[in-house]
PyMOL CGO cylinders between C-alpha atoms (Angstrom):
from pymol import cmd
from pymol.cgo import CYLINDER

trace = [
    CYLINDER, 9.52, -45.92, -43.30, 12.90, -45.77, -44.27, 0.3, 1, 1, 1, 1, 1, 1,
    CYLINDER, 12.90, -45.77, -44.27, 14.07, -43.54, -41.82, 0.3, 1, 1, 1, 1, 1, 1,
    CYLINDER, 14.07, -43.54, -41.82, 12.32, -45.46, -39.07, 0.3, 1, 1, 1, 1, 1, 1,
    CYLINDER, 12.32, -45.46, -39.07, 14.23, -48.86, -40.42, 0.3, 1, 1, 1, 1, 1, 1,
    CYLINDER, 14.23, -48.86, -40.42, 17.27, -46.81, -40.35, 0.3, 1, 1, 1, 1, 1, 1,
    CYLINDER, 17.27, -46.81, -40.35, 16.80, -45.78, -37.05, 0.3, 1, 1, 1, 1, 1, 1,
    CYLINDER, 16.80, -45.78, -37.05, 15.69, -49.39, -35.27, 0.3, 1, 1, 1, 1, 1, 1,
    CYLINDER, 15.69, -49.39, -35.27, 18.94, -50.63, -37.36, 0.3, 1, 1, 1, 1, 1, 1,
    CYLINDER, 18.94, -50.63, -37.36, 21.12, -47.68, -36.00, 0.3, 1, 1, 1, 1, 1, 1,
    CYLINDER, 21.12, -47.68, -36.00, 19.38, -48.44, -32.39, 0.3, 1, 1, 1, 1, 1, 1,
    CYLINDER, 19.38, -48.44, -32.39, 19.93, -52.15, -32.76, 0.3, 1, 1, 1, 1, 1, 1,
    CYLINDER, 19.93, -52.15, -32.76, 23.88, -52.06, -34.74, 0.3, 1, 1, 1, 1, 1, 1,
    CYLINDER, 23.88, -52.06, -34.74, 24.91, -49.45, -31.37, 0.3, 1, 1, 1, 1, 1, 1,
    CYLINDER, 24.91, -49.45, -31.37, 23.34, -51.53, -28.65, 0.3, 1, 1, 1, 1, 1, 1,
    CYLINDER, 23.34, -51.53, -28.65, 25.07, -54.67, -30.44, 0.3, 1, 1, 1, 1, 1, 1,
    CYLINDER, 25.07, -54.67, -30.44, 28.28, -52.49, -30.56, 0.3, 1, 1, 1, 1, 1, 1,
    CYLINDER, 28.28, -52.49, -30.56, 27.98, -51.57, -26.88, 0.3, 1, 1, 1, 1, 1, 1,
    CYLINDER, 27.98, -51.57, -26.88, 27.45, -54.86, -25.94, 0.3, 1, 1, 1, 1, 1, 1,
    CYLINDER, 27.45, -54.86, -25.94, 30.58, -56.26, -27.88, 0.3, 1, 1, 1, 1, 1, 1,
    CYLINDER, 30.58, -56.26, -27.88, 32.88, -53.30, -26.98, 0.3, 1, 1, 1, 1, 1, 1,
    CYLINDER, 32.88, -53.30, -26.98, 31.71, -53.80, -23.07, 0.3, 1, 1, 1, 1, 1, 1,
    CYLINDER, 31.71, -53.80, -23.07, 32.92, -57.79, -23.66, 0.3, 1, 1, 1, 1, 1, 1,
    CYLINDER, 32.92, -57.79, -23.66, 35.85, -56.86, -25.22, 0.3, 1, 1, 1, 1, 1, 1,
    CYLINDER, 35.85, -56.86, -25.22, 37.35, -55.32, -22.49, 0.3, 1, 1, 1, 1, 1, 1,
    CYLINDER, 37.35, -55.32, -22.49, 36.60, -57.62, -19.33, 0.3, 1, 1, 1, 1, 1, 1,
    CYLINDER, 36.60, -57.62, -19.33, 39.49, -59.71, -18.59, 0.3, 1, 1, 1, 1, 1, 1,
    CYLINDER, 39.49, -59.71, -18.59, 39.48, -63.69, -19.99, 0.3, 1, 1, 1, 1, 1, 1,
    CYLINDER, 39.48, -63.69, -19.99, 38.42, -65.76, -16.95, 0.3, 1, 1, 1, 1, 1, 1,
    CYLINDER, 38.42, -65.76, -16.95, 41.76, -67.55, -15.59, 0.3, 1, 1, 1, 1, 1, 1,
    CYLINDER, 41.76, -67.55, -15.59, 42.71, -62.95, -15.19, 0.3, 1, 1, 1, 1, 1, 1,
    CYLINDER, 42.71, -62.95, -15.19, 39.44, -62.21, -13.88, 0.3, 1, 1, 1, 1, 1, 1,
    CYLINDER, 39.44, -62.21, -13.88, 39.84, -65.06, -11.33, 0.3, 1, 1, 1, 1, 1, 1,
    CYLINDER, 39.84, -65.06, -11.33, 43.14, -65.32, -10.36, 0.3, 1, 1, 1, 1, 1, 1,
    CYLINDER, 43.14, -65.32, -10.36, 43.59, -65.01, -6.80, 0.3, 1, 1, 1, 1, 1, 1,
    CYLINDER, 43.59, -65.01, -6.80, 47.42, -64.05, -5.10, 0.3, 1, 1, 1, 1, 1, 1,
    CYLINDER, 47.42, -64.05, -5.10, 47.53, -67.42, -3.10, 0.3, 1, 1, 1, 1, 1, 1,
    CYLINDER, 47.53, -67.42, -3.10, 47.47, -69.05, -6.71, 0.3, 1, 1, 1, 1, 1, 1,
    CYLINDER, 47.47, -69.05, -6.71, 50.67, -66.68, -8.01, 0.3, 1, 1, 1, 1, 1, 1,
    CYLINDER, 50.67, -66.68, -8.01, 52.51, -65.70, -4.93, 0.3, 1, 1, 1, 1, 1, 1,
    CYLINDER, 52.51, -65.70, -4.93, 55.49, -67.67, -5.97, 0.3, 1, 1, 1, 1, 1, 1,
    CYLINDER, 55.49, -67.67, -5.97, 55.74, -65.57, -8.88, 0.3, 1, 1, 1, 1, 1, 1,
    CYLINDER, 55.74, -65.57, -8.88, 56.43, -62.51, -7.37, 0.3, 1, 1, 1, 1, 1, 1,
    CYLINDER, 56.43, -62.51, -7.37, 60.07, -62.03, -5.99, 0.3, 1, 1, 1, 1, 1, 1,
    CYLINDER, 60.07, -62.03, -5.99, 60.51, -59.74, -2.80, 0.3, 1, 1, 1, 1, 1, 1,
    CYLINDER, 60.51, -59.74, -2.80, 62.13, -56.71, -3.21, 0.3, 1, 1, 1, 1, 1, 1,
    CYLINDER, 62.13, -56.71, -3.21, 64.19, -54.87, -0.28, 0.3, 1, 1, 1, 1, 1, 1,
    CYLINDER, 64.19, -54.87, -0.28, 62.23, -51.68, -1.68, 0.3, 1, 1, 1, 1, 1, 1,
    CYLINDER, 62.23, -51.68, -1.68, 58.68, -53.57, -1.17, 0.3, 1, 1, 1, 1, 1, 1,
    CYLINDER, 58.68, -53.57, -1.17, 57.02, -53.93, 2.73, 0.3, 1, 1, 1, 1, 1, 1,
    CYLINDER, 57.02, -53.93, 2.73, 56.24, -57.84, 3.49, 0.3, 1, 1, 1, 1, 1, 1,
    CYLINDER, 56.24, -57.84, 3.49, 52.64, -57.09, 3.49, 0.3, 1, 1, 1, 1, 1, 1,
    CYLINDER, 52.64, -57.09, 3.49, 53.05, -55.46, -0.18, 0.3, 1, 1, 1, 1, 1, 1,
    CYLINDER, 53.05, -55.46, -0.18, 53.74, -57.64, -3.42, 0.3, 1, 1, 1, 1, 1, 1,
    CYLINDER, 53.74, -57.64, -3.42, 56.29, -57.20, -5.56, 0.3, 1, 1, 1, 1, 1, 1,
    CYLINDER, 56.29, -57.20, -5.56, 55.46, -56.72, -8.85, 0.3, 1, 1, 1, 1, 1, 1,
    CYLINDER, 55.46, -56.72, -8.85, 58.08, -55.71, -11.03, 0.3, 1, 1, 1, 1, 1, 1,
    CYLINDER, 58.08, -55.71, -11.03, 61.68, -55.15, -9.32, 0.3, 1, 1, 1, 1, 1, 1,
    CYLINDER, 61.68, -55.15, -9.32, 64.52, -54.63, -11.62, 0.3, 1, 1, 1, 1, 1, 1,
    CYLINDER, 64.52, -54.63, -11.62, 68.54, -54.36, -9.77, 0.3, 1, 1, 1, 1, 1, 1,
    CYLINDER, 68.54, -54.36, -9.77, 71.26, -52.32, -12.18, 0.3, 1, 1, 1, 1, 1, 1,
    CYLINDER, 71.26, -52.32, -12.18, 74.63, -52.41, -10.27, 0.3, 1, 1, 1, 1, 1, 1,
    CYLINDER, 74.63, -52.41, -10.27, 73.66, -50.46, -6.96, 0.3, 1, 1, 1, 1, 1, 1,
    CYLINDER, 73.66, -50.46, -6.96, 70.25, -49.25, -7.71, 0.3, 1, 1, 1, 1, 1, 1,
    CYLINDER, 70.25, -49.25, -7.71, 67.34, -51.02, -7.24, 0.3, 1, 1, 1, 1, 1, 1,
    CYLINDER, 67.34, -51.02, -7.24, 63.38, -49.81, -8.65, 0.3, 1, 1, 1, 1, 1, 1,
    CYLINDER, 63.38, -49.81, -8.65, 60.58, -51.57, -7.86, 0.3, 1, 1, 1, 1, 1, 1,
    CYLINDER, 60.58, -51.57, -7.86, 57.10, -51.61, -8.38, 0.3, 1, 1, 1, 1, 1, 1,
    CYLINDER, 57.10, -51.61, -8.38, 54.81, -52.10, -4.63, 0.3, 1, 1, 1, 1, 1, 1,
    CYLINDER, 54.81, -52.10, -4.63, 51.05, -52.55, -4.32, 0.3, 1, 1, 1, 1, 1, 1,
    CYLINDER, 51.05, -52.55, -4.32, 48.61, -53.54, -2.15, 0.3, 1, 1, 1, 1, 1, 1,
    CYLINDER, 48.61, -53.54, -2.15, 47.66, -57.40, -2.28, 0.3, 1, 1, 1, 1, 1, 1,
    CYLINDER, 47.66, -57.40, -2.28, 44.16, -56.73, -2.81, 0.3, 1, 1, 1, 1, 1, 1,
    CYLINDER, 44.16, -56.73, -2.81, 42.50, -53.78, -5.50, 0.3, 1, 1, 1, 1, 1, 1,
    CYLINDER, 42.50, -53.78, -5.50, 39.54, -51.70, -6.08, 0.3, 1, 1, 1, 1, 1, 1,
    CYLINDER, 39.54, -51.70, -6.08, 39.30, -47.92, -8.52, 0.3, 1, 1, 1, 1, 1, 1,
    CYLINDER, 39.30, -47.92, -8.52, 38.85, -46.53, -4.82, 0.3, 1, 1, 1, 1, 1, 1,
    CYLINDER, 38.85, -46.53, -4.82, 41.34, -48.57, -2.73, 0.3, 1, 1, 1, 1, 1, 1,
    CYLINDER, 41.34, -48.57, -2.73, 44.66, -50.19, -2.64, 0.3, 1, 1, 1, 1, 1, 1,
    CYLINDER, 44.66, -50.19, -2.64, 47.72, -48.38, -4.06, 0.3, 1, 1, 1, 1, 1, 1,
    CYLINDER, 47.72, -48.38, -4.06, 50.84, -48.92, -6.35, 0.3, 1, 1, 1, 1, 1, 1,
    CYLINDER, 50.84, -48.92, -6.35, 54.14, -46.79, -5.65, 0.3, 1, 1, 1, 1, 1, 1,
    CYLINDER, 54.14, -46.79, -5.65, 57.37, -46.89, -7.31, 0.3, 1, 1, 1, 1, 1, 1,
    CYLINDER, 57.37, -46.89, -7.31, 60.62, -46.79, -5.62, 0.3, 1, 1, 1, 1, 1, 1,
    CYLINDER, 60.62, -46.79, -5.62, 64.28, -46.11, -6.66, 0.3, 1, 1, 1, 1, 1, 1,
    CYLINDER, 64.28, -46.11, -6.66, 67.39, -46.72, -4.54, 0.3, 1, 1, 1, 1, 1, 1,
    CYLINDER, 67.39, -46.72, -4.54, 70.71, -46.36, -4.93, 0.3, 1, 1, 1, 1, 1, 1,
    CYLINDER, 70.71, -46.36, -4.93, 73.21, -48.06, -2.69, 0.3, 1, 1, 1, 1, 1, 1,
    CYLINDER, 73.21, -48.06, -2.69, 70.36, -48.83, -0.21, 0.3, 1, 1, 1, 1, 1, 1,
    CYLINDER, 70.36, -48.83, -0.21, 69.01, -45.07, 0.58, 0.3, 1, 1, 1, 1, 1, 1,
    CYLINDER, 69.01, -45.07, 0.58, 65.00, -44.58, -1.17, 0.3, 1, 1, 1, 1, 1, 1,
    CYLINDER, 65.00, -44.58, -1.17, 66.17, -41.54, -3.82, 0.3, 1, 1, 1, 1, 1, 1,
    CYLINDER, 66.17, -41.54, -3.82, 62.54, -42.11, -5.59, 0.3, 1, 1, 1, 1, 1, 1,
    CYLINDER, 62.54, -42.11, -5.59, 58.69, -43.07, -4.36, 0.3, 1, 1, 1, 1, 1, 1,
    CYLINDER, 58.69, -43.07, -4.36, 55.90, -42.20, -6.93, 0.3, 1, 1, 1, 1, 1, 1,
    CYLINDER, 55.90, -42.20, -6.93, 53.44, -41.41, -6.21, 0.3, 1, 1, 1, 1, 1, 1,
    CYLINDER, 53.44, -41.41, -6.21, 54.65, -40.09, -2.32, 0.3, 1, 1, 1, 1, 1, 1,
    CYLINDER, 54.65, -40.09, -2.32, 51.46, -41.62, -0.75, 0.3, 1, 1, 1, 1, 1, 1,
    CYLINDER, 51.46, -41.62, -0.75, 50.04, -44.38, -1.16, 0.3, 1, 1, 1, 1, 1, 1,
    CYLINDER, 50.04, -44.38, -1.16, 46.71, -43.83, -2.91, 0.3, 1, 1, 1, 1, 1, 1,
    CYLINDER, 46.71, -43.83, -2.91, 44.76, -45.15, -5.72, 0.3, 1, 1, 1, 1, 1, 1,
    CYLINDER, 44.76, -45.15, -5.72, 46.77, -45.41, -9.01, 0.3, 1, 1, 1, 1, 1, 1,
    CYLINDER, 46.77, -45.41, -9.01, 43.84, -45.11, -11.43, 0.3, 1, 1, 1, 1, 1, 1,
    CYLINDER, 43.84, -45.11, -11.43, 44.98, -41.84, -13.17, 0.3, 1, 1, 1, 1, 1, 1,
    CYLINDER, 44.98, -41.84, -13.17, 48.69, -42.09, -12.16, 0.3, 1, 1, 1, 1, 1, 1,
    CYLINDER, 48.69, -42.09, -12.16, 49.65, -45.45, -14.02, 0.3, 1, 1, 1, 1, 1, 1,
    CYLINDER, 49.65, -45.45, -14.02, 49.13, -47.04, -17.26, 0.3, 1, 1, 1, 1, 1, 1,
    CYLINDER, 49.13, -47.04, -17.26, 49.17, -50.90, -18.00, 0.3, 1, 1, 1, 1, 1, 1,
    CYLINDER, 49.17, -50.90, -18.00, 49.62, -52.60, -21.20, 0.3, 1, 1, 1, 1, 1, 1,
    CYLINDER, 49.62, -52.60, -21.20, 50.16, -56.06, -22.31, 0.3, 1, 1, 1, 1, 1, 1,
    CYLINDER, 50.16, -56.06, -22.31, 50.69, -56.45, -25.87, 0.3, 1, 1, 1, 1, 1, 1,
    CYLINDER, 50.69, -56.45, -25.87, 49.31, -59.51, -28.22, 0.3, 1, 1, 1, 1, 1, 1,
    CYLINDER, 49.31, -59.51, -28.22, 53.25, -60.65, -28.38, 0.3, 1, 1, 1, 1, 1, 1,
    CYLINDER, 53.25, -60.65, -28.38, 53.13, -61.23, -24.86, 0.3, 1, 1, 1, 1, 1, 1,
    CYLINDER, 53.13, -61.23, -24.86, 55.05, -57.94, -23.55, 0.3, 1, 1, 1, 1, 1, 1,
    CYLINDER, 55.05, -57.94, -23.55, 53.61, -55.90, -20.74, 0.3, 1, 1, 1, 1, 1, 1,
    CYLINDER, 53.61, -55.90, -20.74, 54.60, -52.17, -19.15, 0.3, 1, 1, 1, 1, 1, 1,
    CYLINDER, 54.60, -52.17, -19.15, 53.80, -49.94, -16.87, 0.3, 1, 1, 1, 1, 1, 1,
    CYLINDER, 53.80, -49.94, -16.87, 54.04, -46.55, -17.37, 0.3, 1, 1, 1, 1, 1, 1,
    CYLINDER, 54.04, -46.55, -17.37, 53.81, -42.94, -15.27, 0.3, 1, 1, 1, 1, 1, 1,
    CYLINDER, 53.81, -42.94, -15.27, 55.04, -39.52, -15.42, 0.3, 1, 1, 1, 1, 1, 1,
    CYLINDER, 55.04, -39.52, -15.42, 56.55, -38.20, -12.69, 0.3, 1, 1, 1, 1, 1, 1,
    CYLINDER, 56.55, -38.20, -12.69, 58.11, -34.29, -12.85, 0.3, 1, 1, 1, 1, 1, 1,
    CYLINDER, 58.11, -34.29, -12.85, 57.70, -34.35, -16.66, 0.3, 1, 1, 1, 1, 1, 1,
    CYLINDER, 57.70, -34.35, -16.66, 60.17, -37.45, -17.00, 0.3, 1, 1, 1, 1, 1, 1,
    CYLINDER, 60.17, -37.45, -17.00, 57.98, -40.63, -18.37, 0.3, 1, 1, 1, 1, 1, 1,
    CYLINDER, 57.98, -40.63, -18.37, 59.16, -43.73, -16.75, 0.3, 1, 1, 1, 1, 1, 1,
    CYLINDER, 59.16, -43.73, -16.75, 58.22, -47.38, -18.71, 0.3, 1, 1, 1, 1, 1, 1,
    CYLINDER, 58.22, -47.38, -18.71, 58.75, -50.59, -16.98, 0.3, 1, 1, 1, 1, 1, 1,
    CYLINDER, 58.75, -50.59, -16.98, 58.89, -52.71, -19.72, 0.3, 1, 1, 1, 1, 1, 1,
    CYLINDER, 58.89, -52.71, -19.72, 58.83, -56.73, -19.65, 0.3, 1, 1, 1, 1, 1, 1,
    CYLINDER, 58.83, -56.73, -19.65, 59.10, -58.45, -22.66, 0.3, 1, 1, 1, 1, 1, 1,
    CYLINDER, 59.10, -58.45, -22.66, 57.86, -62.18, -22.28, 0.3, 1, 1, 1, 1, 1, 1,
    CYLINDER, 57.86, -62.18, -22.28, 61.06, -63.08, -24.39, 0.3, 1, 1, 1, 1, 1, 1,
    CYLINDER, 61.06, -63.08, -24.39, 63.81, -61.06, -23.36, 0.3, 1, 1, 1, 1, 1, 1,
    CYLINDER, 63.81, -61.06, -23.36, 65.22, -59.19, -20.42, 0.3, 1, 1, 1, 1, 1, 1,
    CYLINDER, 65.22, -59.19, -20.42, 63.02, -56.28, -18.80, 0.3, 1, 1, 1, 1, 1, 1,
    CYLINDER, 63.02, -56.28, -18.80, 64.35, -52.44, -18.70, 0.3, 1, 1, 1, 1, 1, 1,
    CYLINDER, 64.35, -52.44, -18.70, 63.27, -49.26, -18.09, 0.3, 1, 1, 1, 1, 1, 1,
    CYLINDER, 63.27, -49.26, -18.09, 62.93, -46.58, -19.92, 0.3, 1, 1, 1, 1, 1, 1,
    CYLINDER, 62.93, -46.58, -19.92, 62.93, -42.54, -18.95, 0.3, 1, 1, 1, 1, 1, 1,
    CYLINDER, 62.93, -42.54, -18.95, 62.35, -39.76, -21.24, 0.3, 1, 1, 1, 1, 1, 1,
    CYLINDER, 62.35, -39.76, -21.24, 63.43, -36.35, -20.45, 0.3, 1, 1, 1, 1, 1, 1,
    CYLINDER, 63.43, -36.35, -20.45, 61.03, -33.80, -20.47, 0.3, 1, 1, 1, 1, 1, 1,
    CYLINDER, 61.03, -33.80, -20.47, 60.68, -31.30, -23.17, 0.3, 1, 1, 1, 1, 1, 1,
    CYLINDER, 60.68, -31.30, -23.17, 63.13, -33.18, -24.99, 0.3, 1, 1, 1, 1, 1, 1,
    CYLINDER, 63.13, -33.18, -24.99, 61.84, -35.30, -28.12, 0.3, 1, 1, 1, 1, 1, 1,
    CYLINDER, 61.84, -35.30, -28.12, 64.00, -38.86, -28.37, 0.3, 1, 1, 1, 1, 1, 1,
    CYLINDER, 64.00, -38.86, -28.37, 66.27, -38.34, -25.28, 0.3, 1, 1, 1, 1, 1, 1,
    CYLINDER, 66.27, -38.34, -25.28, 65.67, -41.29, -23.49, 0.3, 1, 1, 1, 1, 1, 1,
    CYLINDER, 65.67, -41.29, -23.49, 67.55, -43.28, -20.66, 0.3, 1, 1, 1, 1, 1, 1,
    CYLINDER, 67.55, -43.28, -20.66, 67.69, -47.13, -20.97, 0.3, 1, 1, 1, 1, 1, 1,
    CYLINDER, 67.69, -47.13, -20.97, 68.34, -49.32, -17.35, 0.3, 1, 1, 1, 1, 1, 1,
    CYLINDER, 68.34, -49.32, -17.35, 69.07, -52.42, -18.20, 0.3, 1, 1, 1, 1, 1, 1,
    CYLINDER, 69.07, -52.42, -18.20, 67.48, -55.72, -16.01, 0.3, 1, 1, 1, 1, 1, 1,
    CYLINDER, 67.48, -55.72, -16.01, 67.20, -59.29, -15.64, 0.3, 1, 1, 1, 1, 1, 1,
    CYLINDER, 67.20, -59.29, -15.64, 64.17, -60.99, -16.78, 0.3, 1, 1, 1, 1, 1, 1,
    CYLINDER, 64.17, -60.99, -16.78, 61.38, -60.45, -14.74, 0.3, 1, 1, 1, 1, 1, 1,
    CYLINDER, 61.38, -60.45, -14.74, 57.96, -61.50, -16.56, 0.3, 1, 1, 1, 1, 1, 1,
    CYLINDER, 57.96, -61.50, -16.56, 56.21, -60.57, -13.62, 0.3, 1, 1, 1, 1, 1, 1,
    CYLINDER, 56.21, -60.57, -13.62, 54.02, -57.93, -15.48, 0.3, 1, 1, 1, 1, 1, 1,
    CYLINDER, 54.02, -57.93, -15.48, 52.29, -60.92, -17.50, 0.3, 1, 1, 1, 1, 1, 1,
    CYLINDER, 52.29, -60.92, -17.50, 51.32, -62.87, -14.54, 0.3, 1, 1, 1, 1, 1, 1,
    CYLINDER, 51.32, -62.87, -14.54, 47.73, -63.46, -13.96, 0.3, 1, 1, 1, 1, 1, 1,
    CYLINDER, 47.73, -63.46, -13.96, 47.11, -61.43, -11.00, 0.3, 1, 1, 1, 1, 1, 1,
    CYLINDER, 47.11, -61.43, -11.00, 49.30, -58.87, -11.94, 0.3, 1, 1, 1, 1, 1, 1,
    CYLINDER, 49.30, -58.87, -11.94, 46.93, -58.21, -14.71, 0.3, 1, 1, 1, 1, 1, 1,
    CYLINDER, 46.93, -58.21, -14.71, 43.56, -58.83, -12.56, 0.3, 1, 1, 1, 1, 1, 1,
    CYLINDER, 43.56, -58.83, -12.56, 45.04, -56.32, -10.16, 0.3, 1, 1, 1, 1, 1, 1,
    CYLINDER, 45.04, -56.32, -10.16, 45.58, -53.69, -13.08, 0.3, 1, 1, 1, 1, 1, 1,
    CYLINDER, 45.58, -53.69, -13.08, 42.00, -54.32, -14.07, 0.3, 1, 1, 1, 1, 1, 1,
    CYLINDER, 42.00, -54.32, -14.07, 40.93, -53.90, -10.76, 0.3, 1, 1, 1, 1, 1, 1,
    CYLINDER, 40.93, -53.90, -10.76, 42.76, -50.63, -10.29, 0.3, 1, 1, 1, 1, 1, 1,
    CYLINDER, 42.76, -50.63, -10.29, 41.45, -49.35, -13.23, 0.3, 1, 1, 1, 1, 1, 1,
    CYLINDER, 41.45, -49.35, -13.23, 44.84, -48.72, -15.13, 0.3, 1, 1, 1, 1, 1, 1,
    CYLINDER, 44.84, -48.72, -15.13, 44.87, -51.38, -17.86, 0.3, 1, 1, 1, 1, 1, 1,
    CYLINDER, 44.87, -51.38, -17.86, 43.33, -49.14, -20.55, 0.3, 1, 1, 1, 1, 1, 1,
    CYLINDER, 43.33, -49.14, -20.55, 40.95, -51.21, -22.34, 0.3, 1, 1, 1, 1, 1, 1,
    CYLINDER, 40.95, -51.21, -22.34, 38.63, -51.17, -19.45, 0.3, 1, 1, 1, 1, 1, 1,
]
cmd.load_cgo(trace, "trace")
């Protein structure tokens, strides 16, 4: 009898578990419907970004610019996000070099303070857009096979990382982790 008890409770404590984990990591409801015609005024375009893409993150450091593209709309399966780099107007940088899916390529994160990145790696280097919601946004590069050597770019503030759809498109894409 005991083992049976143990074994309905077991049963019961992982569907419960399940349950809460699977809650936990669907989006609160002004994220999960948040629609680009509500936030489009957020997002700032970048020379880097096509008119029919949105700009998500762009950050300008004297004659370079990197920004951060995607497709309006998101599924696992469709829509893409590429990053670009310029310097002195001339693309030196597009990751990934197609437009495809990002689920597997990019990483979102937005922290309980209110900060948000995106990261990828790209040749070995690991590239983190960061945007703190208090504070100006940079970028941050770490060399490959070299522990604490790391490249800082400076840039305005963006907070465009934190914006509603920003975050239902990560969801969507299947980047934000916690999905």
């Amino acid at each position: 009898m005991k083992n049976a008890s143990s074994a309905i409770l077991a049963h019961v404590l992982g569907l419960t578990t399940s349950t809460m984990l699977a809650q936990a990591h669907t989006p609160v409801s002004s994220i999960a419907s948040a629609t680009l015609d509500q936030y489009r005024g957020e997002y700032q375009q970048s020379p880097l970004c096509s008119r029919d893409e949105i700009t998500l993150w762009s950050c300008e450091s004297n004659k370079h610019v990197f920004s951060l593209c995607s497709s309006p709309a998101a599924t696992r399966t469709t829509g893409y996000l590429q990053y670009r780099a310029s310097n002195a107007g001339k693309v030196t940088l597009t990751y990934p070099a197609t437009k495809v899916p990002p689920l597997g390529l990019f990483k979102y994160d937005s922290y309980a303070n209110g900060d948000a990145s995106v990261e990828f790696t790209n040749n070995g280097y690991r590239y983190s857009l960061i945007d703190p919601l208090r504070g100006n946004s940079f970028i941050r590069v770490a060399a490959p096979g070299a522990p604490g050597k790391t490249t800082e770019i400076a840039c305005g503030g963006n907070q465009t990382l934190q914006v509603n759809y920003t975050m239902r498109l990560m969801y969507d894409f299947g980047v934000w982790p916690g999905d």
